[in-house]
Kinemage of the C-alpha trace (Angstrom):
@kinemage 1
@onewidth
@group {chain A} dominant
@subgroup {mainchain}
@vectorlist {calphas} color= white
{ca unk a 1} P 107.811 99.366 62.029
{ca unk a 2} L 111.465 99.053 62.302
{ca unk a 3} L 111.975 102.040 64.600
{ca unk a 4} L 109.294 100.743 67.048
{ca unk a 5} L 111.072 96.916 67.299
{ca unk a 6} L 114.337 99.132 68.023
{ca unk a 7} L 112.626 101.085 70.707
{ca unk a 8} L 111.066 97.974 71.801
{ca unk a 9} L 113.904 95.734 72.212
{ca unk a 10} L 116.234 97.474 74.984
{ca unk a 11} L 112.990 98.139 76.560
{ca unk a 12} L 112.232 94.327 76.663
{ca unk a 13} L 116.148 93.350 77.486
{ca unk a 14} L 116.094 96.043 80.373
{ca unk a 15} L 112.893 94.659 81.860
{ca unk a 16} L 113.530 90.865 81.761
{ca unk a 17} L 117.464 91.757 83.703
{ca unk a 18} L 114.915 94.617 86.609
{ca unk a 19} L 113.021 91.008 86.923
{ca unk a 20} L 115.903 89.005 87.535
{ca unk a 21} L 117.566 91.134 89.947
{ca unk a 22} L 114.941 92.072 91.962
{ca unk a 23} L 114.320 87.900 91.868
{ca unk a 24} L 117.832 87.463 93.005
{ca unk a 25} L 116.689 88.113 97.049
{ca unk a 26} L 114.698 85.199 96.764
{ca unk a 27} L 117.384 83.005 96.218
{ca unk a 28} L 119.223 83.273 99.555
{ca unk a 29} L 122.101 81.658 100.559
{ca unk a 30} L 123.499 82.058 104.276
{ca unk a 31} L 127.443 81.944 103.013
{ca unk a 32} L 126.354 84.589 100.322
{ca unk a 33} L 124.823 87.103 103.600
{ca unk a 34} L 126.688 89.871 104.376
{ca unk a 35} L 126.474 90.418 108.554
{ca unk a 36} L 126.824 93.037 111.251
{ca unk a 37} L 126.723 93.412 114.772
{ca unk a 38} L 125.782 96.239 117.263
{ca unk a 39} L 123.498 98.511 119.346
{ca unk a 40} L 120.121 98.599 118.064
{ca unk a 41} L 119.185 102.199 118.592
{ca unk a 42} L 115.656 102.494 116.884
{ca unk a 43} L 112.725 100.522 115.582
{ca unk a 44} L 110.047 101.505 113.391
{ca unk a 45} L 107.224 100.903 110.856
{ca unk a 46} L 108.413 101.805 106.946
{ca unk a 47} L 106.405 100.715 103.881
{ca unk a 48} L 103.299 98.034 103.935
{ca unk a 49} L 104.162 96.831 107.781
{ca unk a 50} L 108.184 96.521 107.663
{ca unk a 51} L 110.020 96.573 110.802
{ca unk a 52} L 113.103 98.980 110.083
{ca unk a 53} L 115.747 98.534 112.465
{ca unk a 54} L 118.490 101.558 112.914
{ca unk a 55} L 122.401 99.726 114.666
{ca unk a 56} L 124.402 102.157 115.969
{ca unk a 57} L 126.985 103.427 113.972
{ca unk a 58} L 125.782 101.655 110.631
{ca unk a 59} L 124.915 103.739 107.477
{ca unk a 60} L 122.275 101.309 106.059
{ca unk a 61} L 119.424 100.726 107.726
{ca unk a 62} L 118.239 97.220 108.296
{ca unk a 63} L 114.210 95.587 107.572
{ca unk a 64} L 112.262 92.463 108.053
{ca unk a 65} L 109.616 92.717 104.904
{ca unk a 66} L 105.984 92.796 106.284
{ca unk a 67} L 107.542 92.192 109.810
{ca unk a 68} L 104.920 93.787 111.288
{ca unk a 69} L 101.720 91.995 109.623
{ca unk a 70} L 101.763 89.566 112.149
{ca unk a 71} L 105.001 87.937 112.666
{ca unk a 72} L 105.741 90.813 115.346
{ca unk a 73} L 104.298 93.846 117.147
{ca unk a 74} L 106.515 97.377 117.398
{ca unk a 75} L 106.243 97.454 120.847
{ca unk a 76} L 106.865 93.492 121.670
{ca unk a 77} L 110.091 94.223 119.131
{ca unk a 78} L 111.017 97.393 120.770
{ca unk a 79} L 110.814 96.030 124.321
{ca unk a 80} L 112.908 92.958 123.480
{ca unk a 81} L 115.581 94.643 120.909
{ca unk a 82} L 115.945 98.352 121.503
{ca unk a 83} L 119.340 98.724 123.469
{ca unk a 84} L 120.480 95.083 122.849
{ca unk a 85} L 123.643 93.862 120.389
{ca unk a 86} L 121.885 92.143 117.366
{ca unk a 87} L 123.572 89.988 115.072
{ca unk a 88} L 122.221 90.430 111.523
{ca unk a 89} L 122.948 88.654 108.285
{ca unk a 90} L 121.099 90.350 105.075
{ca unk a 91} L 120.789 89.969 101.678
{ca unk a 92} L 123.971 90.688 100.206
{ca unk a 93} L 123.309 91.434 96.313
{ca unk a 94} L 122.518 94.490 93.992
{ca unk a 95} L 119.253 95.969 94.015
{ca unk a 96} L 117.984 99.076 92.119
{ca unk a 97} L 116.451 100.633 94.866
{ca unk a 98} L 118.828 98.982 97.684
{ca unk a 99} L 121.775 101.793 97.169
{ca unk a 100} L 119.658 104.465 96.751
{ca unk a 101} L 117.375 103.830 100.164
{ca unk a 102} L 120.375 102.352 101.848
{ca unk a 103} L 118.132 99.856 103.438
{ca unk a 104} L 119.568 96.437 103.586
{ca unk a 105} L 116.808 93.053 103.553
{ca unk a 106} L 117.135 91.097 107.145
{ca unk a 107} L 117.973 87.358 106.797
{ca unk a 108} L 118.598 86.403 109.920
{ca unk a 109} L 118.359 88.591 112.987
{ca unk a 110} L 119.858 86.946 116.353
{ca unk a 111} L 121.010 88.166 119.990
{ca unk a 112} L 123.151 86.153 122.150
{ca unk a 113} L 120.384 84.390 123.944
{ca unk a 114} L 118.162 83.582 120.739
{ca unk a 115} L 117.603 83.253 117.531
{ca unk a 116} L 114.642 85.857 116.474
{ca unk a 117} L 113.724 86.000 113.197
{ca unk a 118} L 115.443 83.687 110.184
{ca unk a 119} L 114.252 83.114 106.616
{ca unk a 120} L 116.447 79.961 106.325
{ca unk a 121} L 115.519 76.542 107.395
C-alpha cells in the first residue's frame, strides 16, 4: 500500500504542474508576448486545421490554432500574406511540446496596413 501512494504521488504532483503549464497560454498578456517581424515565406495546414506560418530567417515556426476551421482559408491567407512583412506577437512561456516542435502560438498577427488576426480585445 505504501509503495503504490509513493508511486502515486509524483505521478499526481507531475500531472497537476503538465495542467498548469499547458493552462498558462490561456492567460495572455500583450506586455508578456514575445514579437518578430519579417518575410513570410510559407503557409500551410499542420494539426486539426492550424495555419503554420514559416518568416524568413526565423527558427521557430509560427501558428494560429484551428486557423483554418473557419476563421481563414489557405489560399485567402496565402494570397494576402505570402511575400509580405508580418508583425507577430506570440505566446511567450514554457511549453512541453513548444521547444521540442519549435512552433511558437500566434497572438497577434499584423501588417502595416491591418490588423489580421488578434486574440486580445
Amino acid at each position: 500500500m505504501k509503495k503504490t501512494v509513493f508511486i502515486s504521488i509524483p505521478f499526481i504532483l507531475f500531472s497537476i504542474l503538465f495542467i498548469f503549464i499547458g493552462f498558462n497560454e490561456v492567460f495572455r498578456n500583450k506586455n508578456k508576448c514575445g514579437h518578430v517581424s519579417g518575410i513570410v515565406t510559407a503557409i500551410y495546414e499542420d494539426g486539426t486545421k492550424d495555419a503554420v506560418f514559416k518568416i524568413a530567417g526565423q527558427k521557430s515556426k509560427f501558428y494560429i490554432n484551428r486557423g483554418l476551421e473557419g476563421t481563414f482559408s489557405l489560399s485567402g491567407l496565402l494570397a494576402k500574406l505570402k511575400g509580405k512583412e508580418v508583425t507577430i506577437l506570440f505566446a511567450d512561456n514554457f511549453t512541453p511540446l513548444g521547444s521540442i516542435a519549435e512552433c511558437r502560438h500566434i497572438s497577434e498577427l499584423s501588417t502595416n496596413e491591418e490588423l489580421v488576426y488578434t486574440e486580445f480585445e
